[in-house]
C-alpha positions in Angstrom: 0.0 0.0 0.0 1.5 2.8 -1.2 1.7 6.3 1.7 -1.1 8.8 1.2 -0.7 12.4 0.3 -1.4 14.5 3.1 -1.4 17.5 1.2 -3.8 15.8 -1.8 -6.0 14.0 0.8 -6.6 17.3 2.8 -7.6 19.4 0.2 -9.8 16.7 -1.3 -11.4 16.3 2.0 -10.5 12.4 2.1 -9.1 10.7 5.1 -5.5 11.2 5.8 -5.2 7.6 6.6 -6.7 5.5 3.1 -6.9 8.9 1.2 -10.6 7.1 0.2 -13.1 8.3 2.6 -14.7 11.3 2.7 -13.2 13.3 6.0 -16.0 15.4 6.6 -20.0 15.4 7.6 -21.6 18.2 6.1 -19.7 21.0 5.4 -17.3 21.3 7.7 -17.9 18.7 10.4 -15.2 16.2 10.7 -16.4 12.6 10.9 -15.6 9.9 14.3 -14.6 7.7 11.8 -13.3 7.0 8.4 -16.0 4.9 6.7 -14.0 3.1 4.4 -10.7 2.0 6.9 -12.4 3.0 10.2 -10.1 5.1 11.2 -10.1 7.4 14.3 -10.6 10.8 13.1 -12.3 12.3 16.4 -9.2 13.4 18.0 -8.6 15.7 15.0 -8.8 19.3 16.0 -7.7 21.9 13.6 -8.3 24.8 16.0 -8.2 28.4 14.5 -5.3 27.7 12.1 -7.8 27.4 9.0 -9.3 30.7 9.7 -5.8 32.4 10.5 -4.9 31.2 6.9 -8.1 31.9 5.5 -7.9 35.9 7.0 -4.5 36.2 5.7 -5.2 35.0 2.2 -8.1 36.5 1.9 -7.7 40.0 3.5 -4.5 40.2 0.9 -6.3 39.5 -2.3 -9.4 41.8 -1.4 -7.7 44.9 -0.2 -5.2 44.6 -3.2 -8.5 43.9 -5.3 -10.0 46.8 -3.8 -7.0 49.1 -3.9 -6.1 48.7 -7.4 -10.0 49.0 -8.3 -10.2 51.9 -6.4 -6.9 54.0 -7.7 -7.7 52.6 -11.5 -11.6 53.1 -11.6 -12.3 55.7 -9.4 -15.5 54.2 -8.8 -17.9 55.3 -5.6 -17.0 53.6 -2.4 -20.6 52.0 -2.5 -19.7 50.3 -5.5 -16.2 48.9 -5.0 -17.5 47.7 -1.7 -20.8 46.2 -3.4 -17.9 44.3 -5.7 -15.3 43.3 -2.7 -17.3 42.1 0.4 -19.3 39.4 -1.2 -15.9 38.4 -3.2 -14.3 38.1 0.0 -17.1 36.6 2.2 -17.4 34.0 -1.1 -13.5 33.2 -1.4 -13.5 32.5 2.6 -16.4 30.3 2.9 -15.0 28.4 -0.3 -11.3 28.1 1.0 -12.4 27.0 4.4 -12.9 23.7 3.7 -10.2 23.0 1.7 -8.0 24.0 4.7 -9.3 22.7 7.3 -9.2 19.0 5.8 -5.8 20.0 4.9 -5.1 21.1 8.9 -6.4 17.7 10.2 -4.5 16.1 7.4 -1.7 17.4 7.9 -1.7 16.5 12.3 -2.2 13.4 11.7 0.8 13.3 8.8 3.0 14.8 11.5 1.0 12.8 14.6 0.7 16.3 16.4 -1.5 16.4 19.6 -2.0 18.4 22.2 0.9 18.4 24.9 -0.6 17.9 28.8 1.7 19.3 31.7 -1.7 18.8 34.1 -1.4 15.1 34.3 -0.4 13.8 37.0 
C-alpha cells in the first residue's frame, strides 16, 4: 500500500489515513470515523489555524483587489464595496474547507496532539 498524500487527501477532504473516505460530515464537520478504513478521526482538532490562513489570504487578495480597483476606476466607495465584500465573504467560505481537511490532514501526517503538563 502505497503512503497517502497528506497535502492531496486534505484538500480533497478524504481521510489522511486510506486517502478514500470522505473526511467530513456536512460542510465542515469532521467525521468519528473514516468509513471506508475506520479510522479514528475524532481526536482531529484543527483549532483556529484554518481561519488564521483563511484571513491572511483572503484580507490580501481583497484589499489589493480593492486598492487597485479603487486607484484605477475611481469608482464610488458604494460600488467597490458592493464588488469586494461578497468576493471576500465568497472566497473565505469556499477556502475554508479545503484547509481545514488540509489542517487535520496534515496533524495526523506529523502525529501532532496536544501536549498535557496537568497530568499527573
Amino acid at each position: 500500500m502505497t503512503a497517502v498524500n497528506p497535502v492531496i487527501a486534505g484538500l480533497a477532504g478524504r481521510c489522511p489515513n486510506c486517502g478514500e473516505g470522505a473526511l467530513f460530515i456536512g460542510f465542515i464537520k469532521v467525521r468519528p470515523r473514516c468509513e471506508v478504513c475506520a479510522f479514528d478521526l475524532g481526536a482531529a482538532d484543527s483549532g483556529d489555524g484554518p481561519a488564521v490562513f483563511i484571513i491572511i489570504i483572503v484580507g490580501v487578495i481583497a484589499c489589493f483587489g480593492l486598492l487597485f480597483t479603487e486607484v484605477s476606476t475611481r469608482l464610488p466607495i458604494w460600488a467597490d464595496l458592493a464588488i469586494w465584500l461578497p468576493f471576500a465573504a465568497l472566497l473565505a467560505v469556499g477556502l475554508l474547507r479545503p484547509f481545514k481537511g488540509l489542517m487535520v490532514a496534515l496533524q495526523f501526517h506529523n502525529q501532532a496532539s496536544e501536549a498535557r503538563n496537568d497530568v499527573e
